[in-house]
C-alpha positions in Angstrom: 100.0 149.1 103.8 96.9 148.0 102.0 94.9 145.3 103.4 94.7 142.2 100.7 92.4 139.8 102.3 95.5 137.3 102.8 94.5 137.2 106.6 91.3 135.5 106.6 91.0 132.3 107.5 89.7 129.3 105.0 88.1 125.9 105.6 90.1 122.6 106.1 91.3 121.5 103.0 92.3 117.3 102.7 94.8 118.3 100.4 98.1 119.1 101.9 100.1 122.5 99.7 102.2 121.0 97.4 105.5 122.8 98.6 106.7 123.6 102.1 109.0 126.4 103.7 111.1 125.9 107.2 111.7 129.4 108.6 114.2 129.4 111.7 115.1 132.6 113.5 114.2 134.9 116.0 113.3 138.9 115.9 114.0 140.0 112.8 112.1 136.6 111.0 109.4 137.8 113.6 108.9 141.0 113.0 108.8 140.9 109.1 106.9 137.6 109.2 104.1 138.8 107.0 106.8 140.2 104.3 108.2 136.6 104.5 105.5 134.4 104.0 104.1 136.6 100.8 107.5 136.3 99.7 108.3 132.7 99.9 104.7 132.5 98.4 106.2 134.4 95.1 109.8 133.1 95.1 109.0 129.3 96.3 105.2 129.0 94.6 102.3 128.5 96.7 100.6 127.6 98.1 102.6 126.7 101.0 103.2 124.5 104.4 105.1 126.8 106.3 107.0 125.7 109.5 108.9 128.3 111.4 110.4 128.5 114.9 111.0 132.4 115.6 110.5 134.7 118.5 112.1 138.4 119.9 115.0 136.6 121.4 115.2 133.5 120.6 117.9 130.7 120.5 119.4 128.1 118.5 120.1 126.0 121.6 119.2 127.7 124.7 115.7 128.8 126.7 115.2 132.3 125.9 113.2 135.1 128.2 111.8 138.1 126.9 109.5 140.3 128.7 107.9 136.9 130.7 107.7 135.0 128.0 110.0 131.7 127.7 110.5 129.7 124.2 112.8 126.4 124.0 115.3 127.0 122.0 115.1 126.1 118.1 116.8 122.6 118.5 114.7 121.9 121.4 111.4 123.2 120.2 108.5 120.9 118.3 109.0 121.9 114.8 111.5 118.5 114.4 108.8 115.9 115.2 106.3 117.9 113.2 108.6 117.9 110.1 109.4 114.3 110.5 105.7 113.4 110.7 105.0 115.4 107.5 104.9 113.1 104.0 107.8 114.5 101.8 106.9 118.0 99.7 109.5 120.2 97.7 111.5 122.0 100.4 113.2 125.1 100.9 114.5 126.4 104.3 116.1 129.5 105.8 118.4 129.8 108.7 118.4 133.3 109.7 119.5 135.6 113.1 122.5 134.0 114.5 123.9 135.9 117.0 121.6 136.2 119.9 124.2 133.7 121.7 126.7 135.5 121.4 124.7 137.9 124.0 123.7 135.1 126.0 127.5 133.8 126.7 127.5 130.8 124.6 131.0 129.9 123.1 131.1 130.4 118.8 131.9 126.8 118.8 128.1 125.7 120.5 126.7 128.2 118.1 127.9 126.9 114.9 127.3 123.4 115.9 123.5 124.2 116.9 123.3 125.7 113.3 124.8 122.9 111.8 122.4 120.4 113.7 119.6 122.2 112.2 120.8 121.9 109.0 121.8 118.3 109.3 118.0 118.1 110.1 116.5 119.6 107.6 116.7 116.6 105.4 118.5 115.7 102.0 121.0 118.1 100.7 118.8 119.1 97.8 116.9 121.0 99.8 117.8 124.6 99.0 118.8 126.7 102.7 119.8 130.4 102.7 121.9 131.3 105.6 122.0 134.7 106.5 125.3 136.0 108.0 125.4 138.7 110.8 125.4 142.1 109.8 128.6 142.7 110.8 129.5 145.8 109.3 126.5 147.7 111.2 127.2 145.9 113.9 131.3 146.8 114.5 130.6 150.3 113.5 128.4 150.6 117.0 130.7 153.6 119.7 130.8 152.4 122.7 127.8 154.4 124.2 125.3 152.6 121.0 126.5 149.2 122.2 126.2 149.8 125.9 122.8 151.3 125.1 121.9 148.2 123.0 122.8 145.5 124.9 121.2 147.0 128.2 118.0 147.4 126.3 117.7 144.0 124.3 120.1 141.6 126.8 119.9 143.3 130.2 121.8 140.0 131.8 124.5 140.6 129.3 128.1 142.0 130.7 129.8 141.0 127.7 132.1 144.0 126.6 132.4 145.4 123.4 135.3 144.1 122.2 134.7 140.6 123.2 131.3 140.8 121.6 132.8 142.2 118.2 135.4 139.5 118.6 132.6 136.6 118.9 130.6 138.3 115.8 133.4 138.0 113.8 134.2 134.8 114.8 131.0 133.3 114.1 130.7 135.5 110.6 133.9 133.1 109.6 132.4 129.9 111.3 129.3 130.3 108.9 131.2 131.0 105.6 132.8 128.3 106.1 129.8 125.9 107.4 128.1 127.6 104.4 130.6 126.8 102.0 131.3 122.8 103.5 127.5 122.3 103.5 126.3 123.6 100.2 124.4 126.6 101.3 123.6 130.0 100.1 125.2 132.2 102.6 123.9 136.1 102.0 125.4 139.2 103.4 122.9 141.6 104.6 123.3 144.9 103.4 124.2 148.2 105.7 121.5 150.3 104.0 119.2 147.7 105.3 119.6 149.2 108.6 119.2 152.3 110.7 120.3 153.3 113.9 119.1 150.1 115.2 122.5 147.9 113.7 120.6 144.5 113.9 117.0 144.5 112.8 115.9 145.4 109.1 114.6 149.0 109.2 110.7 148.0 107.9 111.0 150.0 104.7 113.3 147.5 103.4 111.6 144.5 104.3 110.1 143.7 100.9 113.6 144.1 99.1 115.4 142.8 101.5 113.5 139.5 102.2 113.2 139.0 98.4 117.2 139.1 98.2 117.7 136.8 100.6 114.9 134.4 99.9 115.7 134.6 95.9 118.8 132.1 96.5 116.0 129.3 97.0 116.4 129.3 93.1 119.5 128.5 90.7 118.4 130.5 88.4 118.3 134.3 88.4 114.8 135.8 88.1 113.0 138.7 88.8 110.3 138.4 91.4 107.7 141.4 92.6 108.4 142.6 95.9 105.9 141.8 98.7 103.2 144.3 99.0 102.3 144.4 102.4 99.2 144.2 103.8 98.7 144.8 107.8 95.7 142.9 107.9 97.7 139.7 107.2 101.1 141.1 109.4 98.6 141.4 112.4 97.1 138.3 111.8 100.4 136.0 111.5 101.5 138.4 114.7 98.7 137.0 116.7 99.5 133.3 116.3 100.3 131.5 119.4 103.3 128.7 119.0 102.9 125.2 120.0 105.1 126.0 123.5 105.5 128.5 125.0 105.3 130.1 129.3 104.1 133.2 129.7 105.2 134.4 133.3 105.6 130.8 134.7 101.9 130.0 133.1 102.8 126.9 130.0 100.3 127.4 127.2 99.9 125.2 124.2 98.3 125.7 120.8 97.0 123.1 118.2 99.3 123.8 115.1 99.1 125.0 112.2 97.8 128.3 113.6 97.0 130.2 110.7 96.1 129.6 107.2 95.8 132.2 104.4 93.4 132.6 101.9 95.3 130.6 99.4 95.5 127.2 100.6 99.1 128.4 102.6 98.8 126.9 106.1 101.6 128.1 108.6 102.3 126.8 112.1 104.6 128.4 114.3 107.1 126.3 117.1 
């Protein structure tokens, strides 16, 4: 990927981006965070406050550990009194990798209500929200021997079988249809070709089309939108940001947010 110049950092500026993005989810927002950002950039305008609680891992409701490091979980974390705090600005939000619970032994019910709760906060119901659903399809397709493999490598505490698991996915694929269609949000299906052997993270080549589906239903209307380009000088940069909370093998650290601000104007701070 060719380097843009995105990435480097600008001077304080007294005039706060005319529109804002919330961004909740956990290792697949994380991972194509760059591919995000330039995308809500062309689909929402910029440029942009962007808010976004993510992280390998994380939770809508729950602590969760990866590799040493600890994050709240997304209903817990700081990105609720920041929002609150901020004047109002045109809005659009995306709610993105539910599921981890499932792995972590919460129930489908305190799932869906921890989604719900972050919806009820994100303010009036003009506010455009995409809700991804699970990827179900790669995901039930998984032998025995690719789940086992899976879940040892991504949730080593889980023993949840695969059955149950498949059972829970499904269960919660309903549960957001239907909190989707009682709430007025744009629920999108990923698509299999999105994915690899790896059933639940978007393979990297398909970030840019991908993300631009799913971030296109911030608009009513249907219009085409370049793809992302890509640039790794900006990925590694937004990669780098330290949240607001975090623990890092018992050790707390803090960081002043926003974190990062592009060359643009776009400011993004990271919970």
């Amino acid at each position: 990927m060719a380097e843009d110049g995105n990435s480097k950092l600008m001077p304080p500026s007294s005039a706060p981006p005319p529109r804002r993005v919330v961004l909740l989810g956990a290792s697949n927002l994380t991972r194509g965070i760059s591919t995000v950002v330039d995308t809500a950039r062309r689909v929402w305008g910029a440029p942009l406050e962007v808010l976004a609680a993510l992280g390998h891992g994380r939770s809508y409701g729950l602590t969760s550990a990866v590799l040493g490091r600890k994050l709240p979980g997304i209903l817990q974390c700081g990105l609720w009194d920041a929002l609150s705090a901020l004047p109002p600005a045109n809005t659009a939000a995306l709610v993105t990798d539910v599921g981890n619970d499932i792995l972590y032994g919460a129930s489908v019910e305190s799932i869906l209500d921890w989604v719900e709760e972050c919806v009820e906060r994100l303010g009036p119901t003009n506010v455009p929200i995409v809700l991804t659903l699970p990827p179900t399809a790669t995901v039930t397709a998984l032998s025995q021997w690719r789940y086992t493999f899976i879940r040892t490598c991504a949730f080593p505490s889980c023993r949840l079988s695969r059955n149950d698991a498949f059972s829970r996915a499904e269960q919660l694929d309903a549960g957001l249809q239907e909190l989707a269609a009682r709430r007025g949000l744009r629920a999108v299906r990923p698509r299999s070709e999105w994915y690899g052997f790896d059933p639940i993270h978007i393979r990297r080549s398909h970030w840019p089309v991908a993300w631009n589906e799913v971030l296109s239903g911030w608009r009513t209307e249907a219009r085409a939108t370049n793809l992302a380009r890509g640039s790794f000088a900006q990925w590694l940069y937004l990669r780098s940001r330290a949240p607001a909370q975090r623990t890092i093998f018992g050790f707390e650290q803090r960081a002043a947010q926003p974190c990062g601000r592009l060359r643009d104007g776009t400011t993004i701070a990271i919970y």
